[in-house]
TORGU-407263 format. One record per residue: residue in one letter; x, y, z of N, C-alpha, C, CB in turn. Coordinates in steps of 0.001 Angstrom, whole numbers, plus 500000, padded with zeros to 6 digits. Glycine has a CB too. Layout:
BEGIN
aXYZXYZXYZXYZ
...
//
This chain:
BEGIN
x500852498808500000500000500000500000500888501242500000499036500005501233
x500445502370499316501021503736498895500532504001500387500359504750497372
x501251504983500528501113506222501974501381507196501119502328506242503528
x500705508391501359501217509744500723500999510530502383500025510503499057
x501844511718502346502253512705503733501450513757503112504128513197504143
x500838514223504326499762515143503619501019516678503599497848515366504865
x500206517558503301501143518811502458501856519557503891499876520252501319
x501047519375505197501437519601506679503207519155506462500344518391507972
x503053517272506841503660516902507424504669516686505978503074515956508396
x504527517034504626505556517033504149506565518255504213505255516692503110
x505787519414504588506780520644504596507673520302505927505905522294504718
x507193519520506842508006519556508172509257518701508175507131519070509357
x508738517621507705509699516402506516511067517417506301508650515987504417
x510314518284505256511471518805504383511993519451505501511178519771503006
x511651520518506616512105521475507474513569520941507713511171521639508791
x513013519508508651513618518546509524515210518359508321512332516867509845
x514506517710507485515805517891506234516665518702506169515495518134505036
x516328520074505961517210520727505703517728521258506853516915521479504859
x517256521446508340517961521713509129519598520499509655516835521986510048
x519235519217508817519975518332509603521287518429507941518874516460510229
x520359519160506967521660519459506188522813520648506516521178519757504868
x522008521816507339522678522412507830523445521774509213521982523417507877
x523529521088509623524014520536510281525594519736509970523029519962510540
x525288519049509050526494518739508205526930519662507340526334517671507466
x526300521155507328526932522357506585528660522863506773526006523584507086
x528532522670508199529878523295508660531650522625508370529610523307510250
x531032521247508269532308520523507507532653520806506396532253519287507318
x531540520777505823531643521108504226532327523058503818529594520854503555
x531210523683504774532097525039504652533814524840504785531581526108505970
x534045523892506037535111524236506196536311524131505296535238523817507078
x535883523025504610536805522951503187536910523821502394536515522100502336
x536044524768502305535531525638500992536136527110501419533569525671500762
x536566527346502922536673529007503323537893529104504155535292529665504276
x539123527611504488539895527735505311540603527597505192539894527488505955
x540898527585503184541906526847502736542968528295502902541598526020501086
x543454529010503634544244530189503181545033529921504443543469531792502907
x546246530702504815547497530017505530547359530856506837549154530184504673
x546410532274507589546166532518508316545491532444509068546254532875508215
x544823531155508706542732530505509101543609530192510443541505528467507888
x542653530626511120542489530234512610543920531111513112542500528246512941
x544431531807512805545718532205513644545284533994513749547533531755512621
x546568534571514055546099535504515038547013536544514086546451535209516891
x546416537558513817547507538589512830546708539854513357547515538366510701
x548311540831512579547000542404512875546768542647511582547609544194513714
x545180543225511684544816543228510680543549543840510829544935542126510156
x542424543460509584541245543895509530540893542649508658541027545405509025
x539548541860509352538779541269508406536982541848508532539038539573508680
x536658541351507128535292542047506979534604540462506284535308543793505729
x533433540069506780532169539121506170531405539393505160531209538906506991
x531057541323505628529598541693504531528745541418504973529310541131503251
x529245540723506762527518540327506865526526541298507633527309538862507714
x526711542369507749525794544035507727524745544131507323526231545132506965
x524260545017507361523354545919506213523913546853505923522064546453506505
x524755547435506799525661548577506366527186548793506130525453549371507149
x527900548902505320529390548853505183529978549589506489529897549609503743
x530943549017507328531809549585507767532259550837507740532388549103507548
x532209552195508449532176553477508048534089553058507949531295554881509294
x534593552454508046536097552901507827536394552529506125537282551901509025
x535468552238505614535946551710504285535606553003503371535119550193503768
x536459553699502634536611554643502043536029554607500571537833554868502185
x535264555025500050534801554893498364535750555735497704533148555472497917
x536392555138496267537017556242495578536306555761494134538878556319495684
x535516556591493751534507556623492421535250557147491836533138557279492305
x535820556660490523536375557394489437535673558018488770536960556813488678
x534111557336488601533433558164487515532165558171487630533674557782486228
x532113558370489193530629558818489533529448558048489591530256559674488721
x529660556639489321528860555785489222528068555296490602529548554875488586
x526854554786490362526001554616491519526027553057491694524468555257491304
x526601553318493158526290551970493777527488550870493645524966551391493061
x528560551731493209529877550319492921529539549520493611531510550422493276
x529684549621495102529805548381495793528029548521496694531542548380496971
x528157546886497089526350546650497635526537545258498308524873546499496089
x525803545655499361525999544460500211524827543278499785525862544951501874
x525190542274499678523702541633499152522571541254499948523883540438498517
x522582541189501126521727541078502292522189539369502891519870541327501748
x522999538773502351522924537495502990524415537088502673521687536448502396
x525315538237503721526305537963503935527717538098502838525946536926504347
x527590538766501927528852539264500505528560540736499982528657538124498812
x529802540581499510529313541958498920529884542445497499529701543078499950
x528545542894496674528448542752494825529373544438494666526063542767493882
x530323543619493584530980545019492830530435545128491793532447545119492475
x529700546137491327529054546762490787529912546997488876528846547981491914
x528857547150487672529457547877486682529892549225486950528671547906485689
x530322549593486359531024550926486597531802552137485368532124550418487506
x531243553146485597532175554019484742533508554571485243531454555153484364
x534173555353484595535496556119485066536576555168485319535290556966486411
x537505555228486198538282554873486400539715555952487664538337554494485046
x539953555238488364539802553749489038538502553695489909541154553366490073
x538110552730490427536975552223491401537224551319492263535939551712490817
x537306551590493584537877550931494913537214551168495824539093551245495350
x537155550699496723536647550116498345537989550011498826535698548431498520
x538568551320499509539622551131500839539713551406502211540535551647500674
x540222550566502809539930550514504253540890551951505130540480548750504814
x540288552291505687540801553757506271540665553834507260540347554891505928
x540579553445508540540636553580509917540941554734510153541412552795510556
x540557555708510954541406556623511948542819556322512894540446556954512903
x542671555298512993544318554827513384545260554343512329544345553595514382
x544728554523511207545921554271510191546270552919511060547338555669510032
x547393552335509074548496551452509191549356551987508324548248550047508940
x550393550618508569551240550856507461551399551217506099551590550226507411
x551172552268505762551506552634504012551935552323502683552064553190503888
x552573551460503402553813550695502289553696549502502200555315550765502618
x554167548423503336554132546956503713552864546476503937554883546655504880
x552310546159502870550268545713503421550424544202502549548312547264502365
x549689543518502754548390542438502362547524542812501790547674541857503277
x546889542129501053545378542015501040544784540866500563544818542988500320
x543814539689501090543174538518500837541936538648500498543228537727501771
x541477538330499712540049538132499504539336536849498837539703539182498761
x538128536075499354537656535470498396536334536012497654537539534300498867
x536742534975496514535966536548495479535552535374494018537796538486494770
x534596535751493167533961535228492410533449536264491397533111534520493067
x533217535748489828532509536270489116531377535880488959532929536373488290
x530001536448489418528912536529488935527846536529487310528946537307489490
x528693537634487023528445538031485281529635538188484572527667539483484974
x530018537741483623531252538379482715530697539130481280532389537011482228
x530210539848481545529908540585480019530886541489479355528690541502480089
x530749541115478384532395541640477579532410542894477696532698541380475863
x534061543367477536534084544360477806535361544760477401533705544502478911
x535563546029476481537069545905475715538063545722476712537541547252474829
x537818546924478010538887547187479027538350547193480164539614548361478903
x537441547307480654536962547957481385536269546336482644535897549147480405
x536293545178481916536222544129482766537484543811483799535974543038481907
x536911544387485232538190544147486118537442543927487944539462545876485903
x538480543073488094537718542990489554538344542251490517536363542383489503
x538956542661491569539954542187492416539821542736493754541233542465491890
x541867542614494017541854543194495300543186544584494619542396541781496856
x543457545463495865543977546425495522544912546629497130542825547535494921
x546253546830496756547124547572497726547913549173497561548169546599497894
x548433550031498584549361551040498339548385551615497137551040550512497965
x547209552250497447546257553006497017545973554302497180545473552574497279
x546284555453496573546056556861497082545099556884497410546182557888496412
x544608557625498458543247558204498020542868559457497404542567558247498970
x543525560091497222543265561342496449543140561418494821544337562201496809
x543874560188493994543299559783492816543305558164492668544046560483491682
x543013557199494004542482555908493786543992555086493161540999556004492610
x544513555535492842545731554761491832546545553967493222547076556215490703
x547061552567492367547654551674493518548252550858492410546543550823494741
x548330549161493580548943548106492742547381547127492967550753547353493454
x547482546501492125545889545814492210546145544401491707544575546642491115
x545620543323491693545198541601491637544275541961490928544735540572493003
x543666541643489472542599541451488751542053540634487979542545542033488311
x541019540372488091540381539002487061540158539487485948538961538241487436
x540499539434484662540351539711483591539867538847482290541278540147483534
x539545539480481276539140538362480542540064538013479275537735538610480126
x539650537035478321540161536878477337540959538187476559539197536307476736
x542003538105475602542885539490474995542811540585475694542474540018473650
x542745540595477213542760541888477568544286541797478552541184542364478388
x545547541696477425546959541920477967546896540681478921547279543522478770
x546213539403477790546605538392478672545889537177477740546041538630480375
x545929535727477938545332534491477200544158534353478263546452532988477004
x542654533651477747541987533158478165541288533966479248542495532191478331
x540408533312480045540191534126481510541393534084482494538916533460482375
x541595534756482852543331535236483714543484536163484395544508535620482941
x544328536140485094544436537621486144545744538333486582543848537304487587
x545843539145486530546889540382486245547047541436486738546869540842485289
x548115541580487248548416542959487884548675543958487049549488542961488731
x548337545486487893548227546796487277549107548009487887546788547161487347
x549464548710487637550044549681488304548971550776487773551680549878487994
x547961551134487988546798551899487976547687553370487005546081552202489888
x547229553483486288547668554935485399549259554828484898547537556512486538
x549651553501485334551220553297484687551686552121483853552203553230485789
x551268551167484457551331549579483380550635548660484135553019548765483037
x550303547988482659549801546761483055551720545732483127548291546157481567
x551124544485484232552200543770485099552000542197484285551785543806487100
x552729541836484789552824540257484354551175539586484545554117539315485558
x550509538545483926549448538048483683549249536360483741549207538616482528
x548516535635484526548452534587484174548021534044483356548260534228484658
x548679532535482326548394532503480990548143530790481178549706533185479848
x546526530641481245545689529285481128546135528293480157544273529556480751
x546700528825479490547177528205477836548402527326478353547820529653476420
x549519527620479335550409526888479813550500526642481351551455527378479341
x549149526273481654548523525895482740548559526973483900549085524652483114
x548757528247483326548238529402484758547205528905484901547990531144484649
x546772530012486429545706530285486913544780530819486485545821530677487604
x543500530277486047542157530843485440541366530881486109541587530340484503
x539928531052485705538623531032486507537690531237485610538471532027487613
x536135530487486233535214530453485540534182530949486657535069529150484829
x532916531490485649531508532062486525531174531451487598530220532007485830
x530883531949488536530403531238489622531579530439490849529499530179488864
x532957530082489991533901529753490907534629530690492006534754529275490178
x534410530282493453535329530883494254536376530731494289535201530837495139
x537091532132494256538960531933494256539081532579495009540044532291493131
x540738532260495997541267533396496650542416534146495851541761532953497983
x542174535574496045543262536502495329544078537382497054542140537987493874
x545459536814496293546480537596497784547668538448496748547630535933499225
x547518539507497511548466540866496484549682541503497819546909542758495791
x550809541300497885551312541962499011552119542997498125552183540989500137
x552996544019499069553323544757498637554804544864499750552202545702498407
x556358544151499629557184544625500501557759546087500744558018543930500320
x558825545952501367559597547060502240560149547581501119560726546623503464
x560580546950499936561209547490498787560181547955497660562164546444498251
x559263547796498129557792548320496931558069547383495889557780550210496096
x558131546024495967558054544587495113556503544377495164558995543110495888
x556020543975494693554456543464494711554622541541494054553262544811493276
x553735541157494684553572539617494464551979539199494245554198538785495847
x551880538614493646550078538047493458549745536714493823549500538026491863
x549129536080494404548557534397494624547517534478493934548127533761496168
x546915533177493541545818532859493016545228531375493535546063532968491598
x544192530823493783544075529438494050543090529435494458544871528778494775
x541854527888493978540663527828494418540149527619495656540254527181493872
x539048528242496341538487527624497623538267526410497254537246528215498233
x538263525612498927537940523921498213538501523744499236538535523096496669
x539346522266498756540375521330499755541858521840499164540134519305499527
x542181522478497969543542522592497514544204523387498679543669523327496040
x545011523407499443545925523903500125546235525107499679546883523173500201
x546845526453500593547236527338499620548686527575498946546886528381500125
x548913527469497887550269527373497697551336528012498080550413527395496818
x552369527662498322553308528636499243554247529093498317554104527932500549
x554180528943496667555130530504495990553739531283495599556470530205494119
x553955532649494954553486532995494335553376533090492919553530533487494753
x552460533165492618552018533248490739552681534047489859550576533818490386
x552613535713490411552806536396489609553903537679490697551290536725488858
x555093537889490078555772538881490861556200540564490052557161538020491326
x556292541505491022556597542421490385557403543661491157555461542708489815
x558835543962490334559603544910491691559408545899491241561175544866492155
x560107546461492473559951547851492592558980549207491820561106548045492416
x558038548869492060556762549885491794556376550997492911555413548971491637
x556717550700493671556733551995495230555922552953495249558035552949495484
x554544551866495408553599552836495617553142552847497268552379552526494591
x552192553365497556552152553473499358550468554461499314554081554771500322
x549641553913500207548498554061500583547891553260501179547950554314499889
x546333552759500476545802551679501446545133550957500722544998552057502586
x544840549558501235544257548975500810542767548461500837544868548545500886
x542378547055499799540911547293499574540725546104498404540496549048499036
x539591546742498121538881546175496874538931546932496013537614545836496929
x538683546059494375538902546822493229537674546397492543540279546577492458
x536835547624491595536288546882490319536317547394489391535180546500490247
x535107547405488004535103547281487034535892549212486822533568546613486545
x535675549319485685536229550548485110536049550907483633537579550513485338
x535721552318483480535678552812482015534239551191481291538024552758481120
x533103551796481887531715550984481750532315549555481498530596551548480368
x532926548921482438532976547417482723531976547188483183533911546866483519
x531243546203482820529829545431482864530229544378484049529315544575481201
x531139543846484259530898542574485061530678542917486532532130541561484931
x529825541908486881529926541508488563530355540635489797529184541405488802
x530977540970490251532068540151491184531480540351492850533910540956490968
x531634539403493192531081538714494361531959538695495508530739537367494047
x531873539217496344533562539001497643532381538443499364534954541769498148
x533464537571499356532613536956500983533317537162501899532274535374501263
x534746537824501597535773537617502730536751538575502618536448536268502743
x537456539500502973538814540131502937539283540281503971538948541235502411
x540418540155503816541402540054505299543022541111504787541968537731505716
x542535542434505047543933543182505337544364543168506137544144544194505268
x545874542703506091547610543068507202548484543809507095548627542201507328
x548430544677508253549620545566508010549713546024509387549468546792506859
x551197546103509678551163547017510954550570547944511490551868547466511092
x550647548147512310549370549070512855547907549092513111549305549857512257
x547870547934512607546315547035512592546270546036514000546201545790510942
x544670546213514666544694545126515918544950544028515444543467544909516738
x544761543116516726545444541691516218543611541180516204546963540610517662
x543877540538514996542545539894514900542326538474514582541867540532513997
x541714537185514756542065535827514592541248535870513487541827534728515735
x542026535044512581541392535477510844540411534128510860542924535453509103
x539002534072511403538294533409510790536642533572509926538392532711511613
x536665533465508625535853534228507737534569533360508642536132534037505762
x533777534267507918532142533348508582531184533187506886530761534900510236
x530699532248506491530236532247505361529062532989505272530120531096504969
x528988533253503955527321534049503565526464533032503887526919534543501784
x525129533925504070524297532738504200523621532102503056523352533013505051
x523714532825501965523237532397500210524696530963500133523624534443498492
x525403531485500713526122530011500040525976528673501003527960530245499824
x525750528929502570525029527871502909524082527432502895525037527700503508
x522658528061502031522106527459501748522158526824500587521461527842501991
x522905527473500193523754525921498544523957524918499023525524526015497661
x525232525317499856525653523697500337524323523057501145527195523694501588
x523443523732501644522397522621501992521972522022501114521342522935502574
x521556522902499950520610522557498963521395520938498166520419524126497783
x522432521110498522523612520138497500523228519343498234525380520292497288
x523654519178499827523527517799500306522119517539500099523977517565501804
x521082518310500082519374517559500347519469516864498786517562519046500609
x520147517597497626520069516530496446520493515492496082520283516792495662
x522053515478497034522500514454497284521661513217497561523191514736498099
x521309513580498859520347512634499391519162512381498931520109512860500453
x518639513475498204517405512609497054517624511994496184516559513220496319
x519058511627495393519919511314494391519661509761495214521605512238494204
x520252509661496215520239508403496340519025507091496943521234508482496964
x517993508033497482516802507466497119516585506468496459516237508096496648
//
């Protein structure tokens, strides 16, 4: 004999479900948000979630070109970089106690949402040693196909001076596709050298050289986030940034996930488990 659950006791069914998927959520996050080499340890610094309604008053806007709304928190924990005109367009962190100027970090995990073409103007990263008085720095960017680089790839900038070395997919650089989370790490030493990481959230470990290097550029400001420019269309997704630099409290770097992406990973395991039904 068939049993059918009336429409009550099937929504509770499902409740029960998905709370016990969130339950097994947190393992699964943990693979996906801890893969970076300061998880769980203790640095000075600044980390940010997004998980607000309101941005952090220390984070500084520098609009190149007047555009509305670069950056937007999405309500469930990230926060969307916006299309954009002008150039440059950044999110930098500015405390009243200042840091270091020169010697910074910056980590972020970060994703493309939309890639709509765009001659130049598709860009979206992280950013160090940033003026604020005309936005110009050293920056980590996701870029697309022929734009001073092979394939989808990412590349450093010296904002109003050169484009930097580029990763090239074609001889197995670092790429990325829609929807994939990556972490991007940009430092900047004592000698104004700049260095770039690249590598997926997941289980991959984070690698201990870097990807892409670049000396003596000696720039000095602050750091942040970067996006699009001169009407770049795309949208980029950030769940996590973690700036270091002296002069920053000591803070234990552990990100907290959005809540749009745990309910993915719920949604994954409940299909899982209807999969095997």
């Amino acid at each position: 004999m068939t049993h059918c659950l009336s429409p009550r006791l099937a929504r509770f069914t499902q409740g029960l479900a998905l709370l016990a998927a969130l339950a097994f959520a947190e393992p699964v996050q943990a693979l996906i948000f801890n893969n970076f080499s300061e998880f769980n340890t203790t640095v000075n610094g600044y980390q940010d979630d997004f998980n607000g309604n309101t941005l952090n008053p220390d984070w500084f806007l520098y609009n190149g070109g007047g555009s509305p709304s670069l950056f937007t928190l999405s309500g469930t924990g990230s926060l969307i970089m916006n299309p954009a005109a002008g150039d440059p367009n950044k999110l930098l962190y500015n405390p009243v106690s200042g840091y270091d100027n020169n010697v910074q970090e910056v980590l972020a995990l970060i994703r493309v949402n939309t890639d709509t073409v765009a001659v130049d103007g598709f860009r979206g990263g992280v950013a160090t040693v940033s003026n604020m008085f005309d936005g110009q720095g050293i920056n980590l960017l996701i870029r697309q196909p022929g734009q001073n680089g092979n394939g989808n790839h990412f590349n450093l900038l010296d904002d109003a001076r050169a484009w930097g070395p580029s990763t090239d997919p074609n001889t197995g650089g670092d790429t990325w596709a829609v929807g994939q989370y990556v972490w991007l790490r940009l430092s900047q030493d004592a000698f104004g050298n700049n260095s770039g990481k690249i590598w997926p959230a997941g289980t991959t470990p984070e690698p201990a050289a870097f990807d892409l290097t670049w000396s003596g550029r000696g720039r000095s400001g602050l750091a942040g986030l970067t996006t699009n420019s001169i009407n770049g269309a795309g949208v980029f997704e950030v769940d996590y940034v973690l700036i270091k630099a002296a002069g920053l409290p000591a803070v234990k770097a552990v990100p907290e996930p959005s809540g749009a992406l745990l309910l993915g990973l719920a949604g994954g395991v409940l299909g899982v488990r209807r999969r095997r039904v």
